[in-house]
C-alpha positions as protocol buffer text, in pm:
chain_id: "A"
residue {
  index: 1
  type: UNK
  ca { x: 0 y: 0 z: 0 }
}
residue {
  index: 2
  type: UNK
  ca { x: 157 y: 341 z: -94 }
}
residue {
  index: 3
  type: UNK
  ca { x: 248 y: 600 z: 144 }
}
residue {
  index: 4
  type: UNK
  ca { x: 20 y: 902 z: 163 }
}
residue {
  index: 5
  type: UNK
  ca { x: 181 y: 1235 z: 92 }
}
residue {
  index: 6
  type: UNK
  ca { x: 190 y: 1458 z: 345 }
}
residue {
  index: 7
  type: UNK
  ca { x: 22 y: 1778 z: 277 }
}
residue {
  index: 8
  type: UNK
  ca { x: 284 y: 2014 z: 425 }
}
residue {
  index: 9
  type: UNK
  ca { x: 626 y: 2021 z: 275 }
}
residue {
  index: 10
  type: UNK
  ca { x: 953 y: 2015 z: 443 }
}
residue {
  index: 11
  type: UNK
  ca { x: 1058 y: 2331 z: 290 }
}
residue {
  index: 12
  type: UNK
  ca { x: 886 y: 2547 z: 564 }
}
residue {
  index: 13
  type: UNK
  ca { x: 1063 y: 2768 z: 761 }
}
residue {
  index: 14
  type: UNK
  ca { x: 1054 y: 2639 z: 1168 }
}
residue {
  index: 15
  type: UNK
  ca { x: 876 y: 2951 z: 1396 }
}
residue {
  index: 16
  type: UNK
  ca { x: 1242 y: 2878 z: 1581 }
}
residue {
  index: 17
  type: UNK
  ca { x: 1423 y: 2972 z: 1291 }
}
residue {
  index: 18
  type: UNK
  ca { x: 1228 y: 3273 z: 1195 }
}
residue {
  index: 19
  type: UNK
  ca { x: 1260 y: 3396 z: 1510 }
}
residue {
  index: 20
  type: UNK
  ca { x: 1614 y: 3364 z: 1545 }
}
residue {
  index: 21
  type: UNK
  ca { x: 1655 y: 3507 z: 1192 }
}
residue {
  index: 22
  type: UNK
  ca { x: 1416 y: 3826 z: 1277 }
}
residue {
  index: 23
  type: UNK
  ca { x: 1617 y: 3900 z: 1622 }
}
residue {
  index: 24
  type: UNK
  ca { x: 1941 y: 3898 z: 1407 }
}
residue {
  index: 25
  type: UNK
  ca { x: 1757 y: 4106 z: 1153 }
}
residue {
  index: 26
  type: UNK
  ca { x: 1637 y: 4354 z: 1453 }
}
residue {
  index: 27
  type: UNK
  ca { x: 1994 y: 4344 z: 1602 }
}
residue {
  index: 28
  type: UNK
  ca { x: 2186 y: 4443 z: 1313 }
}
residue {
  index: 29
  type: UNK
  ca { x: 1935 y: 4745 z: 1246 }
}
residue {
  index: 30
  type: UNK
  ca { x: 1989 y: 4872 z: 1604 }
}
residue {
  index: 31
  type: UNK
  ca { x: 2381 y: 4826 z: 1531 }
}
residue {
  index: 32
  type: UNK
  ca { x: 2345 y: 4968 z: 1196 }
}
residue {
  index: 33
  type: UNK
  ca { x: 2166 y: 5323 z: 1352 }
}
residue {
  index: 34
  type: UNK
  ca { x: 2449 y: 5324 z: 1627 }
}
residue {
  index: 35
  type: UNK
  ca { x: 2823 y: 5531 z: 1629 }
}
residue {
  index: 36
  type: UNK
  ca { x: 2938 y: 5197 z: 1631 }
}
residue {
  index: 37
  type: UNK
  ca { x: 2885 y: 5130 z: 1281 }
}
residue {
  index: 38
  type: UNK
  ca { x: 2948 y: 5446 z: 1142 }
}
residue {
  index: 39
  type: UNK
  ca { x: 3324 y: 5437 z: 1293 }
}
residue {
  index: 40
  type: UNK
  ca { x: 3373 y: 5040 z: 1164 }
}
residue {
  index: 41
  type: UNK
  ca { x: 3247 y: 5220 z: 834 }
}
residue {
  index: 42
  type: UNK
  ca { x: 3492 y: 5477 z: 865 }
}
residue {
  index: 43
  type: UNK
  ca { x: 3761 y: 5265 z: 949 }
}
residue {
  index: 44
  type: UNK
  ca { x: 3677 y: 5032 z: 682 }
}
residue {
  index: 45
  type: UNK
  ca { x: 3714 y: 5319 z: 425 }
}
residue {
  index: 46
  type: UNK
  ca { x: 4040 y: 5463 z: 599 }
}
residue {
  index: 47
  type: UNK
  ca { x: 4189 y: 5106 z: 544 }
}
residue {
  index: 48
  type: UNK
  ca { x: 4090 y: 5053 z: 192 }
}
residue {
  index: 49
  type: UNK
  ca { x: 4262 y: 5410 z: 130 }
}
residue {
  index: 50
  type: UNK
  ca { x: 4603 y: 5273 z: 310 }
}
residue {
  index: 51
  type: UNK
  ca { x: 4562 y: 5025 z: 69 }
}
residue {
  index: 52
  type: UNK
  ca { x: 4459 y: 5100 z: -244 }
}
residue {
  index: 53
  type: UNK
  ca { x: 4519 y: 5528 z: -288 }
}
residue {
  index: 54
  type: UNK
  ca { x: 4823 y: 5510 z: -69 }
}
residue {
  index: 55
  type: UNK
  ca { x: 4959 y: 5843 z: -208 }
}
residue {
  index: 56
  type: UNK
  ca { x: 4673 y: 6034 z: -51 }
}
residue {
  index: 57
  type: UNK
  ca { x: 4804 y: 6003 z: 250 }
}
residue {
  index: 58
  type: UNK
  ca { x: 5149 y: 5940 z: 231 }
}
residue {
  index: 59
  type: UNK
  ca { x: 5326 y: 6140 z: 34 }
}
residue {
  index: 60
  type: UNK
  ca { x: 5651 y: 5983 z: 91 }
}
residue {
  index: 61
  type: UNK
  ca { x: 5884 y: 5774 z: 348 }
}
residue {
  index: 62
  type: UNK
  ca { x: 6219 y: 5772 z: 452 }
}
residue {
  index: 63
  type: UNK
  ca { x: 6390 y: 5435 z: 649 }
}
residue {
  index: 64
  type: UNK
  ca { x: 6054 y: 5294 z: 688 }
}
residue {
  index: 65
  type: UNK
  ca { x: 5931 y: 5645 z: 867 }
}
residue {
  index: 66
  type: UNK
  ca { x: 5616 y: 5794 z: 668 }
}
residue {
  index: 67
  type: UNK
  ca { x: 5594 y: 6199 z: 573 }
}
residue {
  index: 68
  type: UNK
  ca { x: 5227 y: 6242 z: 568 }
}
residue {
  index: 69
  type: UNK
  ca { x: 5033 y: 6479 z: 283 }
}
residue {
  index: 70
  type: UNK
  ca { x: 4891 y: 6649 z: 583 }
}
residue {
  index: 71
  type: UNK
  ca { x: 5269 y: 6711 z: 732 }
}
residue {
  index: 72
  type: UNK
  ca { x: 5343 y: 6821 z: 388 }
}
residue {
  index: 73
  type: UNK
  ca { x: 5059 y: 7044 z: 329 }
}
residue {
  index: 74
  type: UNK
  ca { x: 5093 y: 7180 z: 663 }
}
residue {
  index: 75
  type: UNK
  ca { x: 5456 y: 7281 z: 568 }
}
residue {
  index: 76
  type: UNK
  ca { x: 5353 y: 7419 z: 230 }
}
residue {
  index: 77
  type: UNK
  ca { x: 5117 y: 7649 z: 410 }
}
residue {
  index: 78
  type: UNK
  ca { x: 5368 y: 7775 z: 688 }
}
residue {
  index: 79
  type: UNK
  ca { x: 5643 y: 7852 z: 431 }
}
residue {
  index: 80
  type: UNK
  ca { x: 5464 y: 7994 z: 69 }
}
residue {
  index: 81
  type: UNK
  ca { x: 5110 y: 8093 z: 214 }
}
residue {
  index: 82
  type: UNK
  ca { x: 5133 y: 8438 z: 230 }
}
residue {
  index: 83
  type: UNK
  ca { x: 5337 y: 8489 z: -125 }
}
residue {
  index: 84
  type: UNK
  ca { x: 5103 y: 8206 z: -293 }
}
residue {
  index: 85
  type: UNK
  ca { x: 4773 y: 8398 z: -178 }
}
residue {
  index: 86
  type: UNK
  ca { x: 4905 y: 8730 z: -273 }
}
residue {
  index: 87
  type: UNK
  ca { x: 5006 y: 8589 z: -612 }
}
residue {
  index: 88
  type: UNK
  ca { x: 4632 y: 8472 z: -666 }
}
residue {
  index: 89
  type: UNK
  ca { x: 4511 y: 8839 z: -538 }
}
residue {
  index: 90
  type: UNK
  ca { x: 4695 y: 8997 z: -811 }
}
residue {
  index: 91
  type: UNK
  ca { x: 4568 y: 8728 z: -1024 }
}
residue {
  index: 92
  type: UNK
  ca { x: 4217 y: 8842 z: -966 }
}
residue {
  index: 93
  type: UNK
  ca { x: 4255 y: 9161 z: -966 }
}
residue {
  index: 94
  type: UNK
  ca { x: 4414 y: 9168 z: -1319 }
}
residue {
  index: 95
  type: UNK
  ca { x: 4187 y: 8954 z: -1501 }
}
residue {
  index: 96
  type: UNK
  ca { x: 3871 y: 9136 z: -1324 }
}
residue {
  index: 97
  type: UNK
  ca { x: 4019 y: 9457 z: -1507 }
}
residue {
  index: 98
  type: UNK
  ca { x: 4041 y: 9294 z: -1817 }
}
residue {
  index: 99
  type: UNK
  ca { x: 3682 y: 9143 z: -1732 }
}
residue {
  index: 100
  type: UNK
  ca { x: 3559 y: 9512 z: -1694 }
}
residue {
  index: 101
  type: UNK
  ca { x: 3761 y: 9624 z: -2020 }
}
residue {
  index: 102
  type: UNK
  ca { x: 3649 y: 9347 z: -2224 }
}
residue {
  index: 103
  type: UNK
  ca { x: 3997 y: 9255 z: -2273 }
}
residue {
  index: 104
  type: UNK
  ca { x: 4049 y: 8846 z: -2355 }
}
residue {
  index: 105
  type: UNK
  ca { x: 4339 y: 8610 z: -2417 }
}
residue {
  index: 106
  type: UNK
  ca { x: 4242 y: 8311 z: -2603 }
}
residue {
  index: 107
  type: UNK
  ca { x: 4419 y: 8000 z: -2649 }
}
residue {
  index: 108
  type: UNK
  ca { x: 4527 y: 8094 z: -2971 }
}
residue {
  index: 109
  type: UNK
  ca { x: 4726 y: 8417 z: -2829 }
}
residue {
  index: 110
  type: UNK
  ca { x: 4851 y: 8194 z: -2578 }
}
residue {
  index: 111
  type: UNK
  ca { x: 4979 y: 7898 z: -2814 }
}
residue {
  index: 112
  type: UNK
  ca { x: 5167 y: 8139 z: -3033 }
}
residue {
  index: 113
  type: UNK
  ca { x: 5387 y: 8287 z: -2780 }
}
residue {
  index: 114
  type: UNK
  ca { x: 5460 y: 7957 z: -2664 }
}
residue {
  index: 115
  type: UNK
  ca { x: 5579 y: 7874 z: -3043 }
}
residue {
  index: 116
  type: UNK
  ca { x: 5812 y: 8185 z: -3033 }
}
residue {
  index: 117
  type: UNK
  ca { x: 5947 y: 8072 z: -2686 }
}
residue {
  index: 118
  type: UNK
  ca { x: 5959 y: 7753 z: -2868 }
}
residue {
  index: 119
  type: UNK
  ca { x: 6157 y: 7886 z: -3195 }
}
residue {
  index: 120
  type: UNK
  ca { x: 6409 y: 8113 z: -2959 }
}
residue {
  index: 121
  type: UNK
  ca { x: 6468 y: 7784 z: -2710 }
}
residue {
  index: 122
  type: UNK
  ca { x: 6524 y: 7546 z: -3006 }
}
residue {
  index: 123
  type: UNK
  ca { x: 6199 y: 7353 z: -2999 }
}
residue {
  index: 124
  type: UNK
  ca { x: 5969 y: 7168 z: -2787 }
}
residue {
  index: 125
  type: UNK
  ca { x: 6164 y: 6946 z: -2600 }
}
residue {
  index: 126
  type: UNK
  ca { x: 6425 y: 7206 z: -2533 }
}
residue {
  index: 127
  type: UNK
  ca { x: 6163 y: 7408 z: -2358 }
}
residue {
  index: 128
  type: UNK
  ca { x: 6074 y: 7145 z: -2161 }
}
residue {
  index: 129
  type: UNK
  ca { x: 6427 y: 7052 z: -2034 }
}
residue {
  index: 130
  type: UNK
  ca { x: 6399 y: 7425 z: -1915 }
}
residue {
  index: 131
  type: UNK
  ca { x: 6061 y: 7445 z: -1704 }
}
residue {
  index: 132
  type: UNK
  ca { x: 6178 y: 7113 z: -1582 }
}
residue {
  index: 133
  type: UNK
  ca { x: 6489 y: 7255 z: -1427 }
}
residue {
  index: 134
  type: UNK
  ca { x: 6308 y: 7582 z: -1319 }
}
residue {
  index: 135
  type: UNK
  ca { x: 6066 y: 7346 z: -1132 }
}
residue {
  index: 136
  type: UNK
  ca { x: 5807 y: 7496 z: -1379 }
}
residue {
  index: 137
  type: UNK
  ca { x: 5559 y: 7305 z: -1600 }
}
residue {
  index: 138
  type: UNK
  ca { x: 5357 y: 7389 z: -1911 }
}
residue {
  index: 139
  type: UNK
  ca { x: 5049 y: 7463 z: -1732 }
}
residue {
  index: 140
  type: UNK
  ca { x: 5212 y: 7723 z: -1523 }
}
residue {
  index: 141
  type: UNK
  ca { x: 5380 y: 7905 z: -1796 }
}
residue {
  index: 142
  type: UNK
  ca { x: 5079 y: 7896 z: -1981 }
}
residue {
  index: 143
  type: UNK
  ca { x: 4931 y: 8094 z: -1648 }
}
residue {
  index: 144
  type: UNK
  ca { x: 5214 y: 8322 z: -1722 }
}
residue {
  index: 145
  type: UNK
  ca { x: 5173 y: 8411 z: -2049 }
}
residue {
  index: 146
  type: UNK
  ca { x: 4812 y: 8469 z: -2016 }
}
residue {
  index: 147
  type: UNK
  ca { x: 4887 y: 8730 z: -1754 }
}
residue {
  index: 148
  type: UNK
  ca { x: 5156 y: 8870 z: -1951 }
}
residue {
  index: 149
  type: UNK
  ca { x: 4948 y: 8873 z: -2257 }
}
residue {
  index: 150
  type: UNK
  ca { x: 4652 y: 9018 z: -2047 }
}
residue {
  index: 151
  type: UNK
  ca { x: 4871 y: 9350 z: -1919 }
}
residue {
  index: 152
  type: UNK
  ca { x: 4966 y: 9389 z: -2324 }
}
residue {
  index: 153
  type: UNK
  ca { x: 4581 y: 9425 z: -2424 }
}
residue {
  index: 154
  type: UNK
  ca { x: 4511 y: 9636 z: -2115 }
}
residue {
  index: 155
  type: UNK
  ca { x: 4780 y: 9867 z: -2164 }
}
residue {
  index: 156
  type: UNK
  ca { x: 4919 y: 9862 z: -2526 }
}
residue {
  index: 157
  type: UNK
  ca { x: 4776 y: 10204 z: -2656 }
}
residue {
  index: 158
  type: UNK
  ca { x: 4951 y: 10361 z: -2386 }
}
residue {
  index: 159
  type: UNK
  ca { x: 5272 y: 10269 z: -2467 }
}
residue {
  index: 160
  type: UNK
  ca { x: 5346 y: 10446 z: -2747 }
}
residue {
  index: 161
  type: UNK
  ca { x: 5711 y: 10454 z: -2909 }
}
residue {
  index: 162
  type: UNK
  ca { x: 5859 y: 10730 z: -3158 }
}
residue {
  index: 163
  type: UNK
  ca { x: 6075 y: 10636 z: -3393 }
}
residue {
  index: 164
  type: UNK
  ca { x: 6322 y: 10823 z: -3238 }
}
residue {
  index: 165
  type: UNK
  ca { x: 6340 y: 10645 z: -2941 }
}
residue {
  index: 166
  type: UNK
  ca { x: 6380 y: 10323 z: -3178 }
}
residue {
  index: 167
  type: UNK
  ca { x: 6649 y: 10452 z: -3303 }
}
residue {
  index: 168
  type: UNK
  ca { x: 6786 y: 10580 z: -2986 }
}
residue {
  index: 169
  type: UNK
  ca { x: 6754 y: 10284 z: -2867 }
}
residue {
  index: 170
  type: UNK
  ca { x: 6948 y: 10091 z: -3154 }
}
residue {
  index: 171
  type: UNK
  ca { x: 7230 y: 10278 z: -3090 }
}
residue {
  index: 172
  type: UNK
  ca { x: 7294 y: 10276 z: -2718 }
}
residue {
  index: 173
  type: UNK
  ca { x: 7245 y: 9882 z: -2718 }
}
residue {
  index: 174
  type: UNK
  ca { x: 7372 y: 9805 z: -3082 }
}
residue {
  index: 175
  type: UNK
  ca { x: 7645 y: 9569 z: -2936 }
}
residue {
  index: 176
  type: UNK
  ca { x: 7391 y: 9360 z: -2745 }
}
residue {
  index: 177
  type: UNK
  ca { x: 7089 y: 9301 z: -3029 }
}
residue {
  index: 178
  type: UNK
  ca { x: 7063 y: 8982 z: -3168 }
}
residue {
  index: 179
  type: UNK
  ca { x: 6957 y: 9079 z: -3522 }
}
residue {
  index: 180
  type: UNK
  ca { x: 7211 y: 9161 z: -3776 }
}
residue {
  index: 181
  type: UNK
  ca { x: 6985 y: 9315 z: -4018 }
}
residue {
  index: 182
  type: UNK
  ca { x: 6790 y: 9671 z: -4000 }
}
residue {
  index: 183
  type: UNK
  ca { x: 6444 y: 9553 z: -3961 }
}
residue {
  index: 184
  type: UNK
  ca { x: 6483 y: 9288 z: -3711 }
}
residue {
  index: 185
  type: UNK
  ca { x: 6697 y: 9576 z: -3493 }
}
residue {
  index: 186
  type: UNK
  ca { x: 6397 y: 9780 z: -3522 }
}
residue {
  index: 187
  type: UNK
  ca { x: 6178 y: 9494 z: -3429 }
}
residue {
  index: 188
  type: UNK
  ca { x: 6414 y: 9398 z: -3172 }
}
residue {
  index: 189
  type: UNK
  ca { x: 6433 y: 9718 z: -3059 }
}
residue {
  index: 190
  type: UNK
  ca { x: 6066 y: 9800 z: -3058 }
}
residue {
  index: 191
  type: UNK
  ca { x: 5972 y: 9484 z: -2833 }
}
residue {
  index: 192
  type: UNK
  ca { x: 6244 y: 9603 z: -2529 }
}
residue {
  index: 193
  type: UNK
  ca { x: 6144 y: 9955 z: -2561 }
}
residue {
  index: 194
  type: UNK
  ca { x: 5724 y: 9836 z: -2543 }
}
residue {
  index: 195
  type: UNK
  ca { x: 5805 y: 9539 z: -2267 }
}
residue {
  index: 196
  type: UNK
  ca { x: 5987 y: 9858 z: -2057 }
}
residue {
  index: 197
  type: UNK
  ca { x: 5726 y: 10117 z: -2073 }
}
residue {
  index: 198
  type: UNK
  ca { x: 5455 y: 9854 z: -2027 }
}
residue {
  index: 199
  type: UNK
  ca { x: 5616 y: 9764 z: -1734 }
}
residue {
  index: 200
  type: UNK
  ca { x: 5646 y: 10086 z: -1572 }
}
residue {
  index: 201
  type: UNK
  ca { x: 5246 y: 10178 z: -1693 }
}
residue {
  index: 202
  type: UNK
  ca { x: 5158 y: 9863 z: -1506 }
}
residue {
  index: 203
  type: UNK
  ca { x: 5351 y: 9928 z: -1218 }
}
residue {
  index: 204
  type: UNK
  ca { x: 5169 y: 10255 z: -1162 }
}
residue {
  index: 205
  type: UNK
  ca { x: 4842 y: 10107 z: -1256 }
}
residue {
  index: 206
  type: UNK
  ca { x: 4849 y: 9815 z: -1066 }
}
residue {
  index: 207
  type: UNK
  ca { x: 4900 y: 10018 z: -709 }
}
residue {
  index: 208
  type: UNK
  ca { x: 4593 y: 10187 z: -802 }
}
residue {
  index: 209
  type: UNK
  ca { x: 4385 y: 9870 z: -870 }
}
residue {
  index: 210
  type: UNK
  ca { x: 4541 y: 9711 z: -559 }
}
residue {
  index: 211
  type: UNK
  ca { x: 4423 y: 10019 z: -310 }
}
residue {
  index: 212
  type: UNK
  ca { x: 4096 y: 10055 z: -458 }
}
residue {
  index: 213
  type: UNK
  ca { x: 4038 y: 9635 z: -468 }
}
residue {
  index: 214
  type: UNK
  ca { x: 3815 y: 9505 z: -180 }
}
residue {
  index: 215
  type: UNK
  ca { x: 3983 y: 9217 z: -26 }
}
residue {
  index: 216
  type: UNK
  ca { x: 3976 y: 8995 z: 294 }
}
residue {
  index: 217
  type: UNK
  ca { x: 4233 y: 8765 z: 391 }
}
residue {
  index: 218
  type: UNK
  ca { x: 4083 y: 8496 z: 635 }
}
């Protein structure tokens, strides 16, 4: 005679067992909402950034002894703070004038004096054998020229230059130009005589700008 099927499976879950798995359940939502968890998370994260982004913390060692980014940065900030920030105020102030002048450097203006730099260096790579031993990068003379190029557009109709003074010029410093022929003396010339009077125009203007500009240092 065959053996009647019983009408409940196996496959049910015990009450014992459900309870046991809805008090774990319970407990880890009560450890879950506790500073416990959140400083096991946090510790967690702090040890998968030892291990995998090393560099953000360390920044280098020395006999086994770590120098900490924060040690570094801390450093940094003691030593360059005051001459870094004042370097971005004058930054700011500049380009705000130009702002207020509608005065622009593009890219293009920027990528064509680095081709003369370029051209007077002896090419690419031997400009970059020279920011690299000035502790200098692209990026940052890029920065450079843009200010440079900024103070030009600002000021440019103001420095005016007579022939006269070309000439002048030309023959006080004959000796030291590198052009042989007439015109590139005059051009030569020219360029020294507008980077000098630019310079002096900006000087004065700058002051001005500086007095009058609104700034907090915090």
């Amino acid at each position: 005679m065959a053996k009647k099927t019983p009408a409940t499976t196996q496959s049910i879950i015990p009450f014992k067992t459900t309870n046991i798995l809805l008090g774990k359940l319970d407990s880890f939502k009560k450890f879950r909402s506790s500073k416990m968890f959140y400083i096991v998370l946090i510790a967690l994260g702090l040890l998968l950034l030892v291990l995998y982004k090393k560099n953000w913390i360390v920044a280098a060692t020395v006999n086994g002894s770590p120098v900490s980014n924060l040690e570094l940065q801390m450093r940094l900030n003691e030593q360059f703070r005051t001459q870094t920030l004042n370097s971005l105020i004058n930054e700011k102030i500049i380009l705000g004038e130009a702002t207020k002048n509608n005065v622009a450097v593009t890219a293009s203006d920027i990528d064509k004096k680095i081709s003369g730099i370029e051209a007077n260096v002896g090419g690419a790579q031997a400009l970059d054998g020279l920011l690299s031993q000035q502790g200098q990068t692209r990026s940052s003379i890029r920065q450079q020229i843009k200010l440079q190029t900024t103070i030009e557009k600002l000021y440019a109709n103001e420095a005016t230059i007579s022939a006269e003074e070309v000439a002048q010029f030309i023959e006080q410093n004959k000796a030291q130009l590198q052009a042989t022929d007439s015109a590139g003396q005059e051009k030569e010339a020219e360029d020294a005589i507008k980077n000098q009077k630019l310079s002096q125009i900006f000087s004065q203007k700058f002051q001005d700008l500086r007095q009058k500009a609104k700034i907090q240092i915090f």
